[in-house]
C-alpha positions as CSV (number, residue, x, y, z in Angstrom):
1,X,44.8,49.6,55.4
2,X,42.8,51.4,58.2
3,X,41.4,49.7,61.0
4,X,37.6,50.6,59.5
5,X,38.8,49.7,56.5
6,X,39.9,46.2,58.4
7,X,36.4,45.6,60.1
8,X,34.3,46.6,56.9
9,X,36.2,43.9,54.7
10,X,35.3,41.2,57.8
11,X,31.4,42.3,57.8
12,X,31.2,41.9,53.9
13,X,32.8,38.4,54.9
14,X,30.6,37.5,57.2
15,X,27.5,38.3,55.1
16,X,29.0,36.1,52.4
17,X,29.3,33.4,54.1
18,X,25.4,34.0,55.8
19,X,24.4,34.1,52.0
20,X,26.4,31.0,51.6
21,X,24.6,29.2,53.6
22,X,21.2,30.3,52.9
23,X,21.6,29.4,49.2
24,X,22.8,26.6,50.1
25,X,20.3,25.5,52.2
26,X,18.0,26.9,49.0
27,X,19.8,24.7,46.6
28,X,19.8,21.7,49.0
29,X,15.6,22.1,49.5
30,X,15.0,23.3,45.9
31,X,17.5,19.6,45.0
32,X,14.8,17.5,47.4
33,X,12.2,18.4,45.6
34,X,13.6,17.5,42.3
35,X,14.8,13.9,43.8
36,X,10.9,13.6,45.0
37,X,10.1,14.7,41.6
38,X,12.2,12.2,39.9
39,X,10.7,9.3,42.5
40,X,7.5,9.6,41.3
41,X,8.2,10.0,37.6
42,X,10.1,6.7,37.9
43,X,7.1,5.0,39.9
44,X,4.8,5.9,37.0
45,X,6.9,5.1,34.4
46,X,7.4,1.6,36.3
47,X,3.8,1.3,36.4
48,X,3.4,2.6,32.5
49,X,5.6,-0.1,31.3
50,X,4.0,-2.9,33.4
51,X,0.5,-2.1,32.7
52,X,1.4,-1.9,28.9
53,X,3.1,-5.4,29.5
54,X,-0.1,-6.4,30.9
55,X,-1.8,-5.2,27.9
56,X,-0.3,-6.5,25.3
57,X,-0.4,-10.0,27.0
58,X,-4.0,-9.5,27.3
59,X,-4.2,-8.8,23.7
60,X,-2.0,-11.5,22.4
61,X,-4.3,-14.1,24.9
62,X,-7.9,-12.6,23.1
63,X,-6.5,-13.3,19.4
64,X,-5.0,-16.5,20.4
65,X,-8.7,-17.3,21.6
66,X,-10.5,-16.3,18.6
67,X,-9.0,-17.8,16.1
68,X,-8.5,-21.0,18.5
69,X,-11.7,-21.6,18.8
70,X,-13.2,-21.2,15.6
71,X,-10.2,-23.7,14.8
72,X,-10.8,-25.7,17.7
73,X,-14.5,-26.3,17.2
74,X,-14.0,-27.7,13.6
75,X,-11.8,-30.1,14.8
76,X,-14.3,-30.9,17.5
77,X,-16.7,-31.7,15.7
78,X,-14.5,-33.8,13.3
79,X,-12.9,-35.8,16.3
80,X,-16.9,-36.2,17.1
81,X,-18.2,-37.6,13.8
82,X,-15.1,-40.0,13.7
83,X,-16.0,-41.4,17.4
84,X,-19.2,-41.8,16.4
85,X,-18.6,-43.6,13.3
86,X,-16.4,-46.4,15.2
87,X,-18.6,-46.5,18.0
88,X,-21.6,-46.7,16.0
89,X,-23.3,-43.8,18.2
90,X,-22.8,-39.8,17.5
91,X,-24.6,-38.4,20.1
92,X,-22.4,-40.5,22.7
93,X,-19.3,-39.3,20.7
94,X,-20.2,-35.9,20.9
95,X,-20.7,-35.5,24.6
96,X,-17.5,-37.3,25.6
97,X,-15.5,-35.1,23.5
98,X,-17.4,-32.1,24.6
99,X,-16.7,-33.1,28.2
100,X,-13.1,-33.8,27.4
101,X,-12.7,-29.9,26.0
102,X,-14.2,-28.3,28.8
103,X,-11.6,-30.2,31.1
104,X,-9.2,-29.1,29.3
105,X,-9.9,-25.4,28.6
106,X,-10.4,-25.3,33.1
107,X,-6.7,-26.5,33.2
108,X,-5.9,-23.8,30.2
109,X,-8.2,-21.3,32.5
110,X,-6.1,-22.1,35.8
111,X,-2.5,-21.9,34.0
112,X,-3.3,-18.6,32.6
113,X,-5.1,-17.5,35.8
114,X,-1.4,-18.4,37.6
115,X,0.9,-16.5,35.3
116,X,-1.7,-13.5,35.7
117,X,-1.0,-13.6,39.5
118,X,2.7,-13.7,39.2
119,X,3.4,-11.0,36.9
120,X,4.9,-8.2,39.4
121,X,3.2,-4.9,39.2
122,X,5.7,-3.8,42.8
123,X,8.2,-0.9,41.2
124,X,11.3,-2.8,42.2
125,X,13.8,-0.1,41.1
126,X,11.9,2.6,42.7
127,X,12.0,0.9,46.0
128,X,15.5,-0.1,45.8
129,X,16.4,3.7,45.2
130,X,14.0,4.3,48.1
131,X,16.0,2.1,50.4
132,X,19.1,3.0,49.4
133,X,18.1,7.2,50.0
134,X,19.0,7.6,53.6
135,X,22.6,6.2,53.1
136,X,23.0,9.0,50.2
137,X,21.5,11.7,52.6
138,X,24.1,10.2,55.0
139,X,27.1,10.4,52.6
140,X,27.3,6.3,52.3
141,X,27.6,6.4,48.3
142,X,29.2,2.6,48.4
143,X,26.3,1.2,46.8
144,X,27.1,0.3,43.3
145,X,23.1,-0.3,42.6
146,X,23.6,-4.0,42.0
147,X,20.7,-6.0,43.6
148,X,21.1,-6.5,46.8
């Protein structure tokens, strides 16, 4: 092998491993994107599935109320007639139990109100992942994604 032969075979080296490096540092920007991507699929698809939790909770509490009512007033008004009839005065009977059912439906209204406030609409996952991103960039993989 010639001596131009020699320094031709280290240029073509060289080059390679400048191309190297540039498609690396492609394939490392053009990955980056694609973990942002996936980020913000998962955010949405956290906030999909709690909103459709939401929903359907909703849903359950408005058939729940129709159909309790129309119950619950029936039963009202029976309660109401029999009070009367022992206390020898309807009109008496039917205020006190009408009073009584509004207490109860603002304790009903502030239970429900509370279990509203705690359901958690915060992507937990997503910031855990989040969190845990610098130590990957670092190369600290020892997280086994158990909750912290």
């Amino acid at each position: 092998m010639s001596q131009i032969d020699n320094r031709t075979d280290r240029a073509t080296k060289t080059s390679r491993t400048d191309d190297n490096v540039v498609d690396l540092l492609g394939r490392l920007t053009s990955q980056s994107a694609h973990l942002a991507q996936q980020q913000v699929n998962l955010v949405q698809a956290e906030m999909r599935e709690s909103v459709a939790d939401i929903q359907k909770s909703v849903a359950s509490l408005l058939g729940a109320a129709v159909f309790g009512i129309a119950g619950l007033s029936v039963t009202l008004m029976g309660i109401a007639y029999l009070i009367g009839d022992a206390i020898d005065d309807r009109d008496l009977a039917t205020l006190l139990v009408g009073l009584a059912t509004l207490i109860l439906a603002a304790i009903l209204y502030r239970v429900a109100r509370s279990k509203m406030k705690a359901n958690n609409l915060k992507p937990e996952r997503t910031i855990d992942t989040v969190e845990r991103t610098p130590d990957a960039a670092t190369g600290d993989l020892t997280h086994s994604g158990a909750k912290r």
